[in-house]
RODO-873779 format. One record per residue: residue number from 1; residue in one letter; chain; x, y, z of N, C-alpha, C, CB in turn. Coordinates in pm, whole numbers. Glycine has a CB too. Example, Ala and Ser with C-alpha at 12.3 -4.5 7.8 and 13.67 -1.06 7.14 Angstrom:
// residues 2
num = 1	residu = A	chaine = A	nu = 1319	nv = -569	nw = 780	cau = 1230	cav = -450	caw = 780	cu = 1320	cv = -330	cw = 780	cbu = 1131	cbv = -447	cbw = 905
num = 2	residu = S	chaine = A	nu = 1285	nv = -225	nw = 708	cau = 1367	cav = -106	caw = 714	cu = 1290	cv = 3	cw = 787	cbu = 1408	cbv = -60	cbw = 572
***
This chain:
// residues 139
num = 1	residu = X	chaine = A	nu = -1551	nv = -4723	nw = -7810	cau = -1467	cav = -4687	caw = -7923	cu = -1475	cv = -4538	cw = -7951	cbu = -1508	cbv = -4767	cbw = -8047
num = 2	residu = X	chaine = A	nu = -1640	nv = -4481	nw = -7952	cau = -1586	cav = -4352	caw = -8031	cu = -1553	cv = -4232	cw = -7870	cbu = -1750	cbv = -4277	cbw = -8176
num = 3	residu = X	chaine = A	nu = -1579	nv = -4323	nw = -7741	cau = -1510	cav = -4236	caw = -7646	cu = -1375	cv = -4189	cw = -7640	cbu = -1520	cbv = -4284	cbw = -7545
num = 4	residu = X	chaine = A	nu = -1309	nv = -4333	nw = -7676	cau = -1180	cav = -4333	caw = -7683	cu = -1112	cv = -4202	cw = -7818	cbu = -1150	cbv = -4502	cbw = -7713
num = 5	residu = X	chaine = A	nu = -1190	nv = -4220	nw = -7908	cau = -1120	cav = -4104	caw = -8031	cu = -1143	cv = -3971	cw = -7981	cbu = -1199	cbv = -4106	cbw = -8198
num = 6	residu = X	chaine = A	nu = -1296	nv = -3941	nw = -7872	cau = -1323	cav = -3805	caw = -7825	cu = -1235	cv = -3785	cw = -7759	cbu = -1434	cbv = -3772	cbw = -7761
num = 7	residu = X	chaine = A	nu = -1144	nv = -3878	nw = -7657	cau = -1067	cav = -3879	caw = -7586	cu = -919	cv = -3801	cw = -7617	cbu = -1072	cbv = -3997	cbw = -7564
num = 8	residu = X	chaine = A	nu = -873	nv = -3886	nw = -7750	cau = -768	cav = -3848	caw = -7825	cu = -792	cv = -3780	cw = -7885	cbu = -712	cbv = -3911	cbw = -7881
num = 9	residu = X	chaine = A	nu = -884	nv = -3698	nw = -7931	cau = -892	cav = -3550	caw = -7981	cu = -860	cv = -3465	cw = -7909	cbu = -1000	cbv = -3506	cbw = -8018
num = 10	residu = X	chaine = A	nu = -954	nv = -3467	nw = -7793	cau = -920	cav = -3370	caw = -7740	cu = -779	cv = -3368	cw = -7659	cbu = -1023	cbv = -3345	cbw = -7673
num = 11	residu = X	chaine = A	nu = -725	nv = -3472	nw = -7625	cau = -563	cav = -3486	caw = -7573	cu = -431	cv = -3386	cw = -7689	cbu = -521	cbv = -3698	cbw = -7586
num = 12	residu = X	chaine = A	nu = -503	nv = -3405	nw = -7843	cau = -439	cav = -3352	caw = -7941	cu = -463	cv = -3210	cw = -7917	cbu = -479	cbv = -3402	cbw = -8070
num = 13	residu = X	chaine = A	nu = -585	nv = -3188	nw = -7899	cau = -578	cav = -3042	caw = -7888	cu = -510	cv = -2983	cw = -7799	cbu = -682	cbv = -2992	cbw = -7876
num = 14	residu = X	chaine = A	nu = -519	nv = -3025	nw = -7689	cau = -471	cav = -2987	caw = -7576	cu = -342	cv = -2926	cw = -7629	cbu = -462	cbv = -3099	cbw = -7472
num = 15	residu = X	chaine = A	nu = -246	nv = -3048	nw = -7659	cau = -78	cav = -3011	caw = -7661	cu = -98	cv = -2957	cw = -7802	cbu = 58	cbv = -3157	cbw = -7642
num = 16	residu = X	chaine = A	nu = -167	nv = -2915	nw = -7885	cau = -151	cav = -2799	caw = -7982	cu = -145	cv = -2712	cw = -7922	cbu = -233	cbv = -2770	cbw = -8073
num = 17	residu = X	chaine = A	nu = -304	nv = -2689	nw = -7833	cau = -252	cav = -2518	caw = -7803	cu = -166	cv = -2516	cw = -7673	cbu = -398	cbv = -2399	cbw = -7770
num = 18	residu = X	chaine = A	nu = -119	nv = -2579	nw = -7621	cau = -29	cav = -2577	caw = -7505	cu = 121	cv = -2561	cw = -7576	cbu = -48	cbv = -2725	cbw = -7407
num = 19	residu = X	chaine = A	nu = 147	nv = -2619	nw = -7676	cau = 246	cav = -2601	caw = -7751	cu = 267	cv = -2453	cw = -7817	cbu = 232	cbv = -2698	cbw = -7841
num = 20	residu = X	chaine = A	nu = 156	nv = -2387	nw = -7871	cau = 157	cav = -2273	caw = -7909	cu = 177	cv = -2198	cw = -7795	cbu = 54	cbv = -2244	cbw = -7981
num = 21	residu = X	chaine = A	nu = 113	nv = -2199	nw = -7682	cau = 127	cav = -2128	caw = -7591	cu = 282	cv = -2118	cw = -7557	cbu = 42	cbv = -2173	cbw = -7494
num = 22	residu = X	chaine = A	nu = 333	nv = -2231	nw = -7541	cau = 481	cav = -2213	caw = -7478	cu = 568	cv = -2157	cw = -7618	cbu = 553	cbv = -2385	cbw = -7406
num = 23	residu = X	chaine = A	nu = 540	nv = -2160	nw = -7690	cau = 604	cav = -2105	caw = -7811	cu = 613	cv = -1974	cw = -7813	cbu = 544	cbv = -2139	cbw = -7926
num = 24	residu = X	chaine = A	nu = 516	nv = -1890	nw = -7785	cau = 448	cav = -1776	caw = -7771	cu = 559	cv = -1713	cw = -7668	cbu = 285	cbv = -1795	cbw = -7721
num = 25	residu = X	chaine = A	nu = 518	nv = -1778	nw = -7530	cau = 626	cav = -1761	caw = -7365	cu = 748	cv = -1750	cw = -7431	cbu = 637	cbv = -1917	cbw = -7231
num = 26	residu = X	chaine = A	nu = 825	nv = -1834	nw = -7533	cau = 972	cav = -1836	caw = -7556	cu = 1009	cv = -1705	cw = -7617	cbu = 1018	cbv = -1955	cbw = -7647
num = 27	residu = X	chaine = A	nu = 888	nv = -1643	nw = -7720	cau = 899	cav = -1510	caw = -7821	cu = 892	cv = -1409	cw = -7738	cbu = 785	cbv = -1488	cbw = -7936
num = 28	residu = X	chaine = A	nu = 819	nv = -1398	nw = -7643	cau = 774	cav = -1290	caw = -7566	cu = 921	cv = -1253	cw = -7465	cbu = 621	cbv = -1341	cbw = -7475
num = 29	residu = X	chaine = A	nu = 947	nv = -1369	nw = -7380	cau = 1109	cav = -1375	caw = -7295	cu = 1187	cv = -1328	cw = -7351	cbu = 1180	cbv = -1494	cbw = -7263
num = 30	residu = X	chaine = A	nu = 1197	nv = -1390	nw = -7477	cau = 1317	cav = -1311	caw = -7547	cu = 1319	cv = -1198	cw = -7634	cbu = 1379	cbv = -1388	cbw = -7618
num = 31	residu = X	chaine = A	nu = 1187	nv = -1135	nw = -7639	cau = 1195	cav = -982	caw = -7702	cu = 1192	cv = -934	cw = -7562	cbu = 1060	cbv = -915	cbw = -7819
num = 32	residu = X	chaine = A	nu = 1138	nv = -919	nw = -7438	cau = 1117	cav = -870	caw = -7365	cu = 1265	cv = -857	cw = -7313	cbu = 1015	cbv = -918	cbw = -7307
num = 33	residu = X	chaine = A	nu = 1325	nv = -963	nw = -7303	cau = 1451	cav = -942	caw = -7250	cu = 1597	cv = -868	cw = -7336	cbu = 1477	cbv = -1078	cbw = -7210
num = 34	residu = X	chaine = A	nu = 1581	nv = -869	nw = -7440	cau = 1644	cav = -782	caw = -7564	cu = 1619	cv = -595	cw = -7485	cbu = 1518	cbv = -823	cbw = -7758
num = 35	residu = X	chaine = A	nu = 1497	nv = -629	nw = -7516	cau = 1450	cav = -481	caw = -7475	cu = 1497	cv = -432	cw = -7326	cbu = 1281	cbv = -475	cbw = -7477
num = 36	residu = X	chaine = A	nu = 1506	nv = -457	nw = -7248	cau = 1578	cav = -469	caw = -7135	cu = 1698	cv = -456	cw = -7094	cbu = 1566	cbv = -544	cbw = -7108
num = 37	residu = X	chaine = A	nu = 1756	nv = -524	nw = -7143	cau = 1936	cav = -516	caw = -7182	cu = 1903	cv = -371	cw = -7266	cbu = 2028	cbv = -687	cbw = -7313
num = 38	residu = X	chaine = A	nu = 1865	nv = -385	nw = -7382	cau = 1908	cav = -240	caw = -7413	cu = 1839	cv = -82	cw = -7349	cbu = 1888	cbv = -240	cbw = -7564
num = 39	residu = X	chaine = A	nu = 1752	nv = -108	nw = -7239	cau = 1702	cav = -18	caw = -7170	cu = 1781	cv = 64	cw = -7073	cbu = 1614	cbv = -71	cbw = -7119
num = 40	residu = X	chaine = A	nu = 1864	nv = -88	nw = -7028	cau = 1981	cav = -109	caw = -6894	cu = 2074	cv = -25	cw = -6961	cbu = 2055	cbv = -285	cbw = -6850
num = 41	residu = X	chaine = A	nu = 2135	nv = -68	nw = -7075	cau = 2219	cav = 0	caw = -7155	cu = 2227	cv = 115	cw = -7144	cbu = 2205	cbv = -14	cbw = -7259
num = 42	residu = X	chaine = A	nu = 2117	nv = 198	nw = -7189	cau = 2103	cav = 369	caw = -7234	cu = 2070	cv = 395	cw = -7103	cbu = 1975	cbv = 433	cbw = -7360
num = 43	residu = X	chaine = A	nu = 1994	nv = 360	nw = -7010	cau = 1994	cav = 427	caw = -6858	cu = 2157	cv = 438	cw = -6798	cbu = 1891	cbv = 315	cbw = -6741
num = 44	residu = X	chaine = A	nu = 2274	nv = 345	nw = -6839	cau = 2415	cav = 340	caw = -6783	cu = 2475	cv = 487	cw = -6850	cbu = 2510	cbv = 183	cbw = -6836
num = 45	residu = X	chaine = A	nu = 2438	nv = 478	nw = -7034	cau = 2467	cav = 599	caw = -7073	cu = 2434	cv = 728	cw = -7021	cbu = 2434	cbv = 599	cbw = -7170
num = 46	residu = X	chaine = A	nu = 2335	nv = 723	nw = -6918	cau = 2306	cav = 849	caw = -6924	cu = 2415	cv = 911	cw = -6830	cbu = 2159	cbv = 874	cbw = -6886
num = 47	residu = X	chaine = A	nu = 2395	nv = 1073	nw = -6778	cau = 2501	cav = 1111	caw = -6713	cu = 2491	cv = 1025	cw = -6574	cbu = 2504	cbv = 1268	cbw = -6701
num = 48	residu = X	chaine = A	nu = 2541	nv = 1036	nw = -6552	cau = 2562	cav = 949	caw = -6341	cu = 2543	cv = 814	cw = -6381	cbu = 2397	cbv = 991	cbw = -6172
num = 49	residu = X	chaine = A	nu = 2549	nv = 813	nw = -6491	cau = 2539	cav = 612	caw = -6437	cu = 2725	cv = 532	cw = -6508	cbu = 2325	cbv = 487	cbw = -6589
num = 50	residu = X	chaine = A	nu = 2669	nv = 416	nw = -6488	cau = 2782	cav = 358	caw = -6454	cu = 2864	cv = 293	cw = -6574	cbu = 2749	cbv = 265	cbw = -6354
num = 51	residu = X	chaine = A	nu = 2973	nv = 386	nw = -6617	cau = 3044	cav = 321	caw = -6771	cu = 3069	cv = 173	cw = -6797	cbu = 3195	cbv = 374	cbw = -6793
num = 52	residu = X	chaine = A	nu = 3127	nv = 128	nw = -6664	cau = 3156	cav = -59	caw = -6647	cu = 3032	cv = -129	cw = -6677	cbu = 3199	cbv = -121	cbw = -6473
num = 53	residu = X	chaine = A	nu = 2921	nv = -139	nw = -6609	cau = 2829	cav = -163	caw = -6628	cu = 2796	cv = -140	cw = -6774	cbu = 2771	cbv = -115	cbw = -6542
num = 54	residu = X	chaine = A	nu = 2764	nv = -69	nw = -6846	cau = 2719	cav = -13	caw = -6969	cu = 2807	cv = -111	cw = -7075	cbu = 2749	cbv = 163	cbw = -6978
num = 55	residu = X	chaine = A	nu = 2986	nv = -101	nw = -7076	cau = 3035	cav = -197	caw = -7127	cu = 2991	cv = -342	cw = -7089	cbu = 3152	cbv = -174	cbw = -7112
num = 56	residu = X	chaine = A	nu = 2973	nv = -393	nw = -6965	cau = 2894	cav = -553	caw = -6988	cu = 2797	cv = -557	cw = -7067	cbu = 2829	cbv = -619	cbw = -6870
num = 57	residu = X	chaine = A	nu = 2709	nv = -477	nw = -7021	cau = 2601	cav = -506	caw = -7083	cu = 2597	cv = -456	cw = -7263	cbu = 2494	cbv = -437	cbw = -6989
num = 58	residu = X	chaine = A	nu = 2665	nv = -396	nw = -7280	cau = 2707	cav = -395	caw = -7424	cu = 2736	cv = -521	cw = -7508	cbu = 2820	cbv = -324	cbw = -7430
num = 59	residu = X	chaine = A	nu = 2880	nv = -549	nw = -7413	cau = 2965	cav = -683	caw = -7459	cu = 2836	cv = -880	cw = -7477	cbu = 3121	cbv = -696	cbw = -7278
num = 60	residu = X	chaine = A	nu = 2804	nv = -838	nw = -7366	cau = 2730	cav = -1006	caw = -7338	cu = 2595	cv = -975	cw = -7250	cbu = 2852	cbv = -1134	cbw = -7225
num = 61	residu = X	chaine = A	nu = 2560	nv = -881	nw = -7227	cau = 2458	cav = -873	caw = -7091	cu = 2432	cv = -905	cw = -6986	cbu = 2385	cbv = -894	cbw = -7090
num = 62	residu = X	chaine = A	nu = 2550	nv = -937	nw = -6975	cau = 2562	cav = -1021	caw = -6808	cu = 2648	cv = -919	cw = -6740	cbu = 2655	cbv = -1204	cbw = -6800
num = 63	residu = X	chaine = A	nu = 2607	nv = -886	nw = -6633	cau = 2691	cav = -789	caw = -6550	cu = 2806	cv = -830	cw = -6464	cbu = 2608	cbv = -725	cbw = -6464
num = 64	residu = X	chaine = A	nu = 2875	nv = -947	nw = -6557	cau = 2965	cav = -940	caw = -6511	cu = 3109	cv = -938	cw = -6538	cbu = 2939	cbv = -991	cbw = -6466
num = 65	residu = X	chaine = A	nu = 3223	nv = -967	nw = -6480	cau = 3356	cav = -985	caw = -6588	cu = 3350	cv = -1077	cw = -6690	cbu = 3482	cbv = -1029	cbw = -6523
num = 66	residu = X	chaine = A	nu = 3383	nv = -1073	nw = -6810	cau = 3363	cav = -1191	caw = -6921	cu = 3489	cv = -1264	cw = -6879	cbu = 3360	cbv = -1143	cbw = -7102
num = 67	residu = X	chaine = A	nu = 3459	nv = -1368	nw = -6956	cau = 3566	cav = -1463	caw = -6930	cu = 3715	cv = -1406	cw = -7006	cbu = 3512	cbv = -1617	cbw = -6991
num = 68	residu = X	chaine = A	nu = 3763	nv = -1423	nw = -6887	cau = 3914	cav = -1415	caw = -7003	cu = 3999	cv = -1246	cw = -6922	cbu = 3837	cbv = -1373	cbw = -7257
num = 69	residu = X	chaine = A	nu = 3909	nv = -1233	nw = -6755	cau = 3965	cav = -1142	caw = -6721	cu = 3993	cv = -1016	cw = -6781	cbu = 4038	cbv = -1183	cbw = -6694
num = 70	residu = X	chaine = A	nu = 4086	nv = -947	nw = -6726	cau = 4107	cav = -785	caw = -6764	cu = 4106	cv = -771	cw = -6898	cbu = 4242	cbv = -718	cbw = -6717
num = 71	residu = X	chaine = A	nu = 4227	nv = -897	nw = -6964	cau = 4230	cav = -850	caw = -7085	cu = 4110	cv = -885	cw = -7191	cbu = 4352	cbv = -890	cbw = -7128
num = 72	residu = X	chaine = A	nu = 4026	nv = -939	nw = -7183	cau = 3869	cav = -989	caw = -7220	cu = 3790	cv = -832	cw = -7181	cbu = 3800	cbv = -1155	cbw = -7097
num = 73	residu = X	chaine = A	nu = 3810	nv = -778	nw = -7091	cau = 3750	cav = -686	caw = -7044	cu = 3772	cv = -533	cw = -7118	cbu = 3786	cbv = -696	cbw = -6912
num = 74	residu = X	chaine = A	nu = 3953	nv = -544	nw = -7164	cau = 3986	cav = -448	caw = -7245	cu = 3911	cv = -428	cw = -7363	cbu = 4102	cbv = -462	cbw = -7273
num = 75	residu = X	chaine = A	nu = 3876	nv = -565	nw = -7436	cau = 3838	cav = -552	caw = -7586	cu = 3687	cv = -515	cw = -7579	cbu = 3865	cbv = -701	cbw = -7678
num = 76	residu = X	chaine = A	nu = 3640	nv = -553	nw = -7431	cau = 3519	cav = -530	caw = -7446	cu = 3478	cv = -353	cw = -7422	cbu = 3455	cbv = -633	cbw = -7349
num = 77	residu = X	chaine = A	nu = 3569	nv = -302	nw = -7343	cau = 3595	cav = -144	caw = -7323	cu = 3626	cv = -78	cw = -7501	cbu = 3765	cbv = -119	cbw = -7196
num = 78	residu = X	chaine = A	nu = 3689	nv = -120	nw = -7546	cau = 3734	cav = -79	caw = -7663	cu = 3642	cv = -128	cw = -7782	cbu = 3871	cbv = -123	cbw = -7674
num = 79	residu = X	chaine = A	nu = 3538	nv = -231	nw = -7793	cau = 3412	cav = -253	caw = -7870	cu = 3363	cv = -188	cw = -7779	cbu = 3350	cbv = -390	cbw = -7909
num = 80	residu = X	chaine = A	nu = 3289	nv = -115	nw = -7689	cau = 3225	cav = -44	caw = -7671	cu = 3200	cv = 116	cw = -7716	cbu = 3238	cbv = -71	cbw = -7586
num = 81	residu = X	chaine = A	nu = 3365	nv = 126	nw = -7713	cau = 3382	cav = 304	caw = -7798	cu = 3345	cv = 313	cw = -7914	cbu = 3529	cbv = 370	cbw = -7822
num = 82	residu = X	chaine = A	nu = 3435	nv = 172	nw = -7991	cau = 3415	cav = 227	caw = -8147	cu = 3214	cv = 189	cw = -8163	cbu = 3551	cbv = 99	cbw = -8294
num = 83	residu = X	chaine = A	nu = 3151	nv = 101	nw = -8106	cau = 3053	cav = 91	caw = -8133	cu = 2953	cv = 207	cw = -8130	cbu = 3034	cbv = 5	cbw = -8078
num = 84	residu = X	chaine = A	nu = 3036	nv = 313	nw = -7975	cau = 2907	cav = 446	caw = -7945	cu = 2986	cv = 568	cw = -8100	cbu = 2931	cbv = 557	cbw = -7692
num = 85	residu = X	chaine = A	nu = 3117	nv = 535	nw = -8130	cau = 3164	cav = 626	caw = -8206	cu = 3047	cv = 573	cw = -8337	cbu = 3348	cbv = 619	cbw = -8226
num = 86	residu = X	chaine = A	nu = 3051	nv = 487	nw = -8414	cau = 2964	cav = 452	caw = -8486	cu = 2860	cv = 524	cw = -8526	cbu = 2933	cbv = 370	cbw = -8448
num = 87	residu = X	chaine = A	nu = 2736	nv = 602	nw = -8397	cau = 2700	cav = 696	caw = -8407	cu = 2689	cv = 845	cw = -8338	cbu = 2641	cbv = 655	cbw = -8425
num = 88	residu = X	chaine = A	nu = 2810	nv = 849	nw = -8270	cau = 2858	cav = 956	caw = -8248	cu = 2819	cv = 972	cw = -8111	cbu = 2823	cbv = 1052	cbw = -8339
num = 89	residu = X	chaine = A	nu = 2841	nv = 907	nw = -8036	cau = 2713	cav = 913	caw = -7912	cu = 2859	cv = 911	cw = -7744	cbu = 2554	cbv = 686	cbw = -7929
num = 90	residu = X	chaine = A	nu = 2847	nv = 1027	nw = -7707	cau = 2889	cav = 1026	caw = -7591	cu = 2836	cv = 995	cw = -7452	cbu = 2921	cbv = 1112	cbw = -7592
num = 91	residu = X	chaine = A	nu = 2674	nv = 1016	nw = -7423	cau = 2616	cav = 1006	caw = -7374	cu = 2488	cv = 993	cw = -7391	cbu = 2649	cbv = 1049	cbw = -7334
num = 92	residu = X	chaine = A	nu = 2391	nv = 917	nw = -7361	cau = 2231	cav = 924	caw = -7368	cu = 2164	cv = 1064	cw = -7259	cbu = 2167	cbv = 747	cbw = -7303
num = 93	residu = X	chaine = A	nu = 2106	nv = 1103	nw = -7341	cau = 1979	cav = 1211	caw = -7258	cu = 1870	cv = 1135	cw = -7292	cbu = 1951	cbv = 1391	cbw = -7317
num = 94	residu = X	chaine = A	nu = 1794	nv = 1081	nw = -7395	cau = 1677	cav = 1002	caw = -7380	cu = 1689	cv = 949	cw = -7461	cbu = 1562	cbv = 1041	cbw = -7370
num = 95	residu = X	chaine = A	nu = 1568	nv = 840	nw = -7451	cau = 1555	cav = 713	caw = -7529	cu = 1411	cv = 690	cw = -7542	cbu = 1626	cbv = 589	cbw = -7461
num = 96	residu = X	chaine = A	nu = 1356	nv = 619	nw = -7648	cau = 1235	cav = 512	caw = -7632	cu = 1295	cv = 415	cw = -7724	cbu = 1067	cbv = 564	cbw = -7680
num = 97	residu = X	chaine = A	nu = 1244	nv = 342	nw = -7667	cau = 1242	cav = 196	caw = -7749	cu = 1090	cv = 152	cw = -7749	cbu = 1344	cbv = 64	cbw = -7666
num = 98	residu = X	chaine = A	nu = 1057	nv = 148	nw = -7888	cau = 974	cav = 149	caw = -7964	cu = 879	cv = -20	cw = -7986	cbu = 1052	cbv = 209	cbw = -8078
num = 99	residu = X	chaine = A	nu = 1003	nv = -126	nw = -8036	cau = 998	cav = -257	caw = -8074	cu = 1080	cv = -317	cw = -8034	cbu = 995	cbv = -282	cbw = -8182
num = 100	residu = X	chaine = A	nu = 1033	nv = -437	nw = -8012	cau = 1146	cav = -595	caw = -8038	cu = 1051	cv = -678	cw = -8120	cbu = 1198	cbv = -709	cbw = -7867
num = 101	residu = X	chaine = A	nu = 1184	nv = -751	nw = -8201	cau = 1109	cav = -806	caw = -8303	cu = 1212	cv = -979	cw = -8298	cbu = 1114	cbv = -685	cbw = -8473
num = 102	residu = X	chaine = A	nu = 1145	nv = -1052	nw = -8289	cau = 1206	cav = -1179	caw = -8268	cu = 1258	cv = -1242	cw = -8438	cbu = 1080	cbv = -1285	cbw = -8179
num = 103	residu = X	chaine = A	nu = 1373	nv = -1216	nw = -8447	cau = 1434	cav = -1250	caw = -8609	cu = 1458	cv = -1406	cw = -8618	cbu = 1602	cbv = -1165	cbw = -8645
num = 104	residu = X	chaine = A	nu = 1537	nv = -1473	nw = -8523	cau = 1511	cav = -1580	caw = -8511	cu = 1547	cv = -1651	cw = -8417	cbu = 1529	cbv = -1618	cbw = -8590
num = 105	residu = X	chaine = A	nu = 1497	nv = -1789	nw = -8385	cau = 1457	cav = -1850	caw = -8236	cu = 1562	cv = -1892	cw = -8206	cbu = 1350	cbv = -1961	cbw = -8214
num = 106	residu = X	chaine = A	nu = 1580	nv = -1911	nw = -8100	cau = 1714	cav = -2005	caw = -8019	cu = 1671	cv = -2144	cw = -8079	cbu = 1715	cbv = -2010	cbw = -7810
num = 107	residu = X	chaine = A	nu = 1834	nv = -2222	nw = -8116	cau = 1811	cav = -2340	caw = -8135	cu = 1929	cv = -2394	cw = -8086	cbu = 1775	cbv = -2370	cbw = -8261
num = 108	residu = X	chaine = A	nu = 1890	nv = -2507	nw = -8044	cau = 2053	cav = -2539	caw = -7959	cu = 2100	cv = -2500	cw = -7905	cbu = 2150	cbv = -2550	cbw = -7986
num = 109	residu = X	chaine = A	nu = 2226	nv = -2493	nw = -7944	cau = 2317	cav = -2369	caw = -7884	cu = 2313	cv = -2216	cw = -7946	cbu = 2467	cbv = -2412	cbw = -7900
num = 110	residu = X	chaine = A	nu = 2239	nv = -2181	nw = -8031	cau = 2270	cav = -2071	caw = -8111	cu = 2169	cv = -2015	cw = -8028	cbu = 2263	cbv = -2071	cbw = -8275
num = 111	residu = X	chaine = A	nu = 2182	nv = -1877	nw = -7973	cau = 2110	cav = -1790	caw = -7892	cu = 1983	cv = -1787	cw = -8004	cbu = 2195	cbv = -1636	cbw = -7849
num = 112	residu = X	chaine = A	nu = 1863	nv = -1658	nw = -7931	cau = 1813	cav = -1598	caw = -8036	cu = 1790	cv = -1469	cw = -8060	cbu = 1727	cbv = -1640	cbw = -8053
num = 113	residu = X	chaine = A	nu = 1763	nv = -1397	nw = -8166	cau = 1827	cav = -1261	caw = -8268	cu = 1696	cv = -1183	cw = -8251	cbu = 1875	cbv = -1297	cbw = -8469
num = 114	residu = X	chaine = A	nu = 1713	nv = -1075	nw = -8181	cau = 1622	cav = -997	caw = -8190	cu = 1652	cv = -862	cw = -8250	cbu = 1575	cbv = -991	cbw = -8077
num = 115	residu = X	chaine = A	nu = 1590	nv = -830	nw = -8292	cau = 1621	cav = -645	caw = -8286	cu = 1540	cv = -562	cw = -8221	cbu = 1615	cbv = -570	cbw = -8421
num = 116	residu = X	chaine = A	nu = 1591	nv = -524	nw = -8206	cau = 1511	cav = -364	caw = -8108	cu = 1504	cv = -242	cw = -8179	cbu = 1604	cbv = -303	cbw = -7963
num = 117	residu = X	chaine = A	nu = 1444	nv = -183	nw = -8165	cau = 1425	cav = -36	caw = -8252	cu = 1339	cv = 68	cw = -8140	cbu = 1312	cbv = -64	cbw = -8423
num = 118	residu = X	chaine = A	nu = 1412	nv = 200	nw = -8152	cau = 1363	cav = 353	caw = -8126	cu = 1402	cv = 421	cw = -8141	cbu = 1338	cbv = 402	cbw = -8048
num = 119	residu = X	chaine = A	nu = 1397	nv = 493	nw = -8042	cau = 1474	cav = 678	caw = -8098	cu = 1574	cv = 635	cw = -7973	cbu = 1343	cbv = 894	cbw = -8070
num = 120	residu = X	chaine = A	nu = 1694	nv = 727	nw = -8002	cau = 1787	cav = 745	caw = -7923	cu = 1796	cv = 902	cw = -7886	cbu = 1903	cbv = 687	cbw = -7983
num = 121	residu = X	chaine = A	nu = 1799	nv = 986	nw = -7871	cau = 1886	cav = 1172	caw = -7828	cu = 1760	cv = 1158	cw = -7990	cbu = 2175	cbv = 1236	cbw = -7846
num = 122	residu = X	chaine = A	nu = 1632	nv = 1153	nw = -7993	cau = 1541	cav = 1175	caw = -8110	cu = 1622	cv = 1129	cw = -8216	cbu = 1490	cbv = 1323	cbw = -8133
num = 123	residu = X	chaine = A	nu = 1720	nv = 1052	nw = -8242	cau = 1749	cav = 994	caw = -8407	cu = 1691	cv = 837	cw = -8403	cbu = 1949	cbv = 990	cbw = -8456
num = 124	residu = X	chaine = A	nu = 1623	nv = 775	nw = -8455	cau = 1600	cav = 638	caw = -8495	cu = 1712	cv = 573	cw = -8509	cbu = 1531	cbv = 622	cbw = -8609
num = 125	residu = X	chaine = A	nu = 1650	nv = 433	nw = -8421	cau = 1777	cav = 372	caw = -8392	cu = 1730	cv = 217	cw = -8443	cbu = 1830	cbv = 391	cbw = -8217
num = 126	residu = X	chaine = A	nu = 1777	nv = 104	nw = -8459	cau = 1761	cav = -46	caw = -8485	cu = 1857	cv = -108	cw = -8442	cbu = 1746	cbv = -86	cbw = -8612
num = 127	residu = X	chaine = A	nu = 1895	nv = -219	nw = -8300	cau = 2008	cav = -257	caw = -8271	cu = 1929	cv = -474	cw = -8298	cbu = 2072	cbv = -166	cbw = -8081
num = 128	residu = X	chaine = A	nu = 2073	nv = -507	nw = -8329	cau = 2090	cav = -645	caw = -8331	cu = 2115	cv = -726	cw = -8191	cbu = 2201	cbv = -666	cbw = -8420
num = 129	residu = X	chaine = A	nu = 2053	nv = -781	nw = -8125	cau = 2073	cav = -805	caw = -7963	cu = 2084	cv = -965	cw = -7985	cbu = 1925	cbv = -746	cbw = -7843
num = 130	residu = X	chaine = A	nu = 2138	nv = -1009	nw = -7972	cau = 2236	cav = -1152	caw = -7897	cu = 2241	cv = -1184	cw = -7784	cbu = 2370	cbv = -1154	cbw = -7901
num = 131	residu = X	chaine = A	nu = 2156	nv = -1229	nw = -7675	cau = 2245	cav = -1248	caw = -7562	cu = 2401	cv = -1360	cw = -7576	cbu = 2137	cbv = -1309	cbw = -7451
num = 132	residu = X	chaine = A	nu = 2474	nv = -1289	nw = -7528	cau = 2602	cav = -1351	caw = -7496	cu = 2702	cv = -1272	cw = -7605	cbu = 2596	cbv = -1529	cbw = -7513
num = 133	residu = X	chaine = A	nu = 2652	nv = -1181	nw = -7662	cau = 2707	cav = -1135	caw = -7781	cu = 2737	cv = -988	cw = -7818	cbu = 2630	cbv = -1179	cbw = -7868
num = 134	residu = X	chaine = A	nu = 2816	nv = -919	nw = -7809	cau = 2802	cav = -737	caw = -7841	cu = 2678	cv = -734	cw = -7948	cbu = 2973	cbv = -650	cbw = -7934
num = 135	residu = X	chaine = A	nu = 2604	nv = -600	nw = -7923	cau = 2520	cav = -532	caw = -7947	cu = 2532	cv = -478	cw = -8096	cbu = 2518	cbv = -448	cbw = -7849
num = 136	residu = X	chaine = A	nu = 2455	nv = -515	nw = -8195	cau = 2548	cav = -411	caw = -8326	cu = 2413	cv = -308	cw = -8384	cbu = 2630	cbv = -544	cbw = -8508
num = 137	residu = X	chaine = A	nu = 2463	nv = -256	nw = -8409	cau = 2362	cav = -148	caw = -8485	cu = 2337	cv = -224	cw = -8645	cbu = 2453	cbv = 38	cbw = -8502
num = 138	residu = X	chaine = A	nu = 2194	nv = -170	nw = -8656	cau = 2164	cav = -196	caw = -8822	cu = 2097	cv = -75	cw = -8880	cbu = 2057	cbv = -330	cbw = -8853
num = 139	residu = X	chaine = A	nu = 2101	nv = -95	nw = -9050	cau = 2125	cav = 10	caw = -9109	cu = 1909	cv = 1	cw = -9072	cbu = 2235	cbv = 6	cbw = -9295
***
């Protein structure tokens, strides 16, 4: 009898911290990958790199055509301007990115919300990252 409860204790523990652990893996993937996309981002901004590119990964982070062809592709060219006009930004010369901060978790279908924060050309920056979603700046 009391093998059996040592038994099921410790089985409980187990998938506590195995549970925390994978909880942990899900926070970490998805700040890590926030941060990334927007790394990809400002390296496209810089001079010689690649404007198309820079708009995907703006628009959804996937490097590729969004759905909905050219003209899907237009709006995403055109949220890309007014977004760099926003803060005035023609090109990146440097960057750090500082943080990701996991705002809240994927559930279902609803992605999950990170923000990122650093300096951009030295001004402090805080962006809203979505995968599948344009990029927005916060105050």
């Amino acid at each position: 009898m009391k093998r059996g409860l040592v038994w099921g204790g410790i089985a409980i523990v187990v998938l506590v911290v195995v549970g925390v652990g994978l909880s942990r893996m899900g926070t970490s993937a998805e700040t890590n990958n926030a941060k990334e996309r927007v790394r990809r981002l400002f390296d496209t901004m810089k001079p010689g790199g690649d404007p198309q590119t820079a708009i995907f990964l703006y628009w959804t982070g996937k490097l590729v055509l969004p759905p909905g062809g050219q003209e899907e592709f237009n709006r995403a060219a055109d949220g890309f301007e007014a977004w760099k006009a926003q803060r005035d930004i023609k090109q990146v010369s440097s960057y750090e990115i500082k943080d990701a901060v996991l705002v809240e978790e994927a559930k279902g279908f609803r992605q999950a919300v990170v923000t990122v924060s650093g300096t951009l050309d030295g001004r402090p920056f805080k962006l809203r990252v979505v995968q599948l979603d344009p990029l927005e700046w916060l105050p």
